[in-house]
N, C-alpha and C positions, 0 to 999 in steps of 0.2 A: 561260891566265888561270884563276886558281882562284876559285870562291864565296868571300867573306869573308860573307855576312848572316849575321849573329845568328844563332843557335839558335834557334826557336819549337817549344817542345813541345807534345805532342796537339795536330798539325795537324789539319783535313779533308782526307781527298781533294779534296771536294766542288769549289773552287776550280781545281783541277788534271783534275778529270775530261773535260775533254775529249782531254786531250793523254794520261792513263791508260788511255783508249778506242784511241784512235789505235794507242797505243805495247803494248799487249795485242793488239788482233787482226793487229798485224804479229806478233809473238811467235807468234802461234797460226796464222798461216799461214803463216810461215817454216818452223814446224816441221812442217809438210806440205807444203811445195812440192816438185811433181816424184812425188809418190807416187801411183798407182793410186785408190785409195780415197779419200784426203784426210782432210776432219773426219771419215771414216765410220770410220776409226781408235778414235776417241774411244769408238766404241759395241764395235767389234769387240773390243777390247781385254778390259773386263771380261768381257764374255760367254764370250771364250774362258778367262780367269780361271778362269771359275765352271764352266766344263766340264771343264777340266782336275781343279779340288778335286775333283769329282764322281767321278771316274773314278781316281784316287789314295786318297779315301781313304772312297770304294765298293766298287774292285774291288783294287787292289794294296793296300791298307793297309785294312783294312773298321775304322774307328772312328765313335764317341759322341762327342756335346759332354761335357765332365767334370759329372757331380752332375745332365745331362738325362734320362739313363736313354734311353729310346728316342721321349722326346717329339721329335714332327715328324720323325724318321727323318733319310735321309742328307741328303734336299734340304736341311733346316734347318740339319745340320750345316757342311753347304758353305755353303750361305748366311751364318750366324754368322765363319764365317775368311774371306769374301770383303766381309763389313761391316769386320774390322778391318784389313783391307790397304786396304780405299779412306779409310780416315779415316788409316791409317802413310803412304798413297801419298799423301796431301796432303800433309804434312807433308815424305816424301822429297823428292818432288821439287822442292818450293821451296829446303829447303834443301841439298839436293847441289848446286845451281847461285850458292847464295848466294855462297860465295867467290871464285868469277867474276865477281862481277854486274858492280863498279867499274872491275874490272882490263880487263876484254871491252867495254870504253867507253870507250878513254882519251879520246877528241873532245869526249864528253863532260865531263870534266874538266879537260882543260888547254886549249880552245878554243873553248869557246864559256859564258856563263853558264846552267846548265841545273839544275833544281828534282832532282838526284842521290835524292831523297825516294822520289820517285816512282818508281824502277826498283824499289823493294821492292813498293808495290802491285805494280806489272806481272808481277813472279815471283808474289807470292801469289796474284792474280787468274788466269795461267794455271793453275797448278796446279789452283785452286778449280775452274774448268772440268771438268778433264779429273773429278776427284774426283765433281761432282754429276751427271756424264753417267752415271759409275758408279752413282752412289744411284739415280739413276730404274730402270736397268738393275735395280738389287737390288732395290728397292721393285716392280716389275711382279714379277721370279721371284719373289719371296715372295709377295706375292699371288697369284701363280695356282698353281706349286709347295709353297709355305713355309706359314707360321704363319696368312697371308691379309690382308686390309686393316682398319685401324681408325682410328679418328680420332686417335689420338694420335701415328701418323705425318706428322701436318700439323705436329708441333712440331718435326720433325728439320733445320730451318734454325736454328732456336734451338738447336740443342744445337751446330750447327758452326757458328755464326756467333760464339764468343769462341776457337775455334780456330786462326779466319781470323787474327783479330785476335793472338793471338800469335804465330802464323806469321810475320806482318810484323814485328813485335816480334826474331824470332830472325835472320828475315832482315837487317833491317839491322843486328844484332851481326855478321854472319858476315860480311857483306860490308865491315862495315867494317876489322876485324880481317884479313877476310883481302888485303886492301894490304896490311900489313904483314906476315901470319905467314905466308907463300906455302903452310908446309906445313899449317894448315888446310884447303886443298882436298884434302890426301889424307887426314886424320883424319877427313873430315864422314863416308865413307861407314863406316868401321867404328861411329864415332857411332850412327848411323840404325840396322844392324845393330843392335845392342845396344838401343837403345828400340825396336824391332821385336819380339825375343825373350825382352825385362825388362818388356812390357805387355802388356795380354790379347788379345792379335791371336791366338793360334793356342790360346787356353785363357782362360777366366774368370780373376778374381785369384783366385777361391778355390782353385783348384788350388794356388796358391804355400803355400809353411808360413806359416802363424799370422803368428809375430814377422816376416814378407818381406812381407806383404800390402799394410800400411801404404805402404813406402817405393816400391812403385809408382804411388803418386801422384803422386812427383814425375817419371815421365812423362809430357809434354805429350801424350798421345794413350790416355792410362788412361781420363779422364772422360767424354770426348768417343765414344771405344769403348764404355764399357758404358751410356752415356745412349741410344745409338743402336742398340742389341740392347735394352733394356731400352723402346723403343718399338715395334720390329721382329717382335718375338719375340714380348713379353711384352704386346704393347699395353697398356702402362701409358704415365701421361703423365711426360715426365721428373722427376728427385729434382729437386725449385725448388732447395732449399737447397745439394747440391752442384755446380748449376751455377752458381749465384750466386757460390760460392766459386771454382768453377775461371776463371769473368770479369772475377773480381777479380784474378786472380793475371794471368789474361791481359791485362789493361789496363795493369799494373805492369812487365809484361816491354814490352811497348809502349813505354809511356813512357821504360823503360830503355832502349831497343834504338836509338832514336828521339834521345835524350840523347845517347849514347856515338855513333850516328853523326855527330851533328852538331856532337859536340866532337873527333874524329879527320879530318873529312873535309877542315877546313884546311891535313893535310897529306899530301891525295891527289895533288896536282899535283904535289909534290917527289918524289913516291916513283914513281909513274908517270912 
C-alpha cells in the first residue's frame, strides 16, 4: 500500500516527535548492540581522533595551521582539523546512509501507511548525536589544552543548527533519488570525499588561490566550519550576517529536498 497524502511543505517534526524519539534511539542502539563499550563509543571515538591528529602531525608530519604562525601550538592545530571533521562527520554520515534510507524499509512502504518524512529526521538526528558528543569532547580539550573557554562558545548550536536543517534537506533528496538511481549509493562516498577536501576541514579557505576561495561556499560545510573555529579559536561571536545567509540557503534546500521527496515517493512502492 503506498501514501498517496498530499505533499505539505515546511512540515514540523513537532507532531511526529514522539515516534522520531522512538525511531532514533532504536537507530542508536542498534548501532551498539552486542559491543563492549556501547554509547561509550560515541565519546571514545573523537578522543581517539584527536590523539591520533596529535601524533601525526606533532611527531611524523610536525605542522602549523596555515597564516597561525605558531599561535596555540600543536594542541590548537589538532584541535582546528578535529573541529572540521566533526561538522564534515555530520554531514558524512547522514548522508552516506541516505540512499539506503527508503530502500532498507520496504514494510515501510509497500505495507503499512507510515509518515516516510520522518526517517530523514531519524538519519539527521543520529548523526547530530554522535557530532555534539564530539563538540563537547573538543570544547573541554580546547579549554584545558587549546585557545581556552569564552562566552562566545555558547553560540556554537546556532551556528550548527541551519546545518541540521540542510542535512535533512539533502537527505531526503538522496533517499529519494536513490529508489531510483541505485548507483547513487556508490557516488555519495566520493561525493563526501571531495567536499571533505574542497572545504576548510584540513586548511582555512584562505589557503585556496584568490579566484577558488569564493566557490567554496558552495560547500554545505565551509560556513558552518569557519563559524565554529571562529568561536573556538578566535572567541569571537559568530559573523550574524553570514550565518543568516548560510540559513537562508539552508531552509531552501529543505524546502527543496522536502518537495522533490514528496513528489517522487508516490512511486516508491512500484519501484520497491
Amino acid at each position: 500500500m503506498s501514501d498517496r497524502r498530499p505533499p505539505v511543505l515546511l512540515p514540523s517534526p513537532w507532531p511526529q516527535r514522539d515516534l522520531i524519539r522512538v525511531l532514533t534511539r532504536r537507530e542508536l542502539a542498534g548501532r551498539y548492540r552486542g559491543s563492549v563499550l556501547g554509547h561509550a563509543w560515541a565519546v571514545v571515538t573523537p578522543v581517539a581522533m584527536l590523539a591520533v591528529y596529535t601524533l601525526v602531525f606533532g611527531v611524523v608530519l610536525p605542522s602549523r595551521w596555515p597564516g597561525a604562525g605558531d599561535s596555540g601550538g600543536l594542541a590548537v592545530f589538532a584541535l582546528r582539523l578535529l573541529a572540521g571533521l566533526l561538522v564534515h562527520g555530520l554531514l558524512a554520515e547522514a548522508l552516506s546512509r541516505a540512499p539506503q534510507l527508503v530502500i532498507s524499509q520496504p514494510n515501510y512502504v509497500t505495507k503499512v501507511v507510515f509518515p516516510l518524512e520522518v526517517l530523514g529526521w531519524v538519519n539527521m538526528l543520529s548523526a547530530a548525536f554522535h557530532a555534539a558528543v564530539g563538540i563537547v569532547v573538543l570544547v573541554a580539550a580546547n579549554g584545558i589544552w587549546g585557545a581556552g573557554m569564552a562566552w562566545p562558545q555558547l553560540a556554537l548550536p546556532l551556528a550548527l543548527a541551519p546545518l541540521c536543517l540542510l542535512v535533512t534537506g539533502l537527505v531526503w533528496i538522496f533517499a529519494a533519488l536513490g529508489v531510483y538511481v541505485r548507483d547513487l549509493g556508490q557516488a555519495t562516498g566520493p561525493l563526501l570525499m571531495v567536499a571533505m577536501f574542497l572545504g576548510p576541514v584540513f586548511y582555512p579557505r584562505e589557503a585556496m588561490p584568490g579566484p577558488l576561495q569564493p566557490w567554496l561556499l558552495l560547500n554545505p560545510v565551509t560556513v558552518p566550519v569557519e563559524q565554529a573555529r571562529r568561536m573556538l579559536f578566535e572567541h569571537q561571536w559568530p559573523a550574524w550576517d553570514a550565518l543568516a545567509g548560510y540559513a537562508c540557503a539552508a531552509l531552501l534546500i529543505y524546502v527543496c529536498g522536502l518537495a522533490l521527496f514528496s513528489m517522487l515517493r508516490k512511486g516508491f512502492a512500484d519501484v520497491i
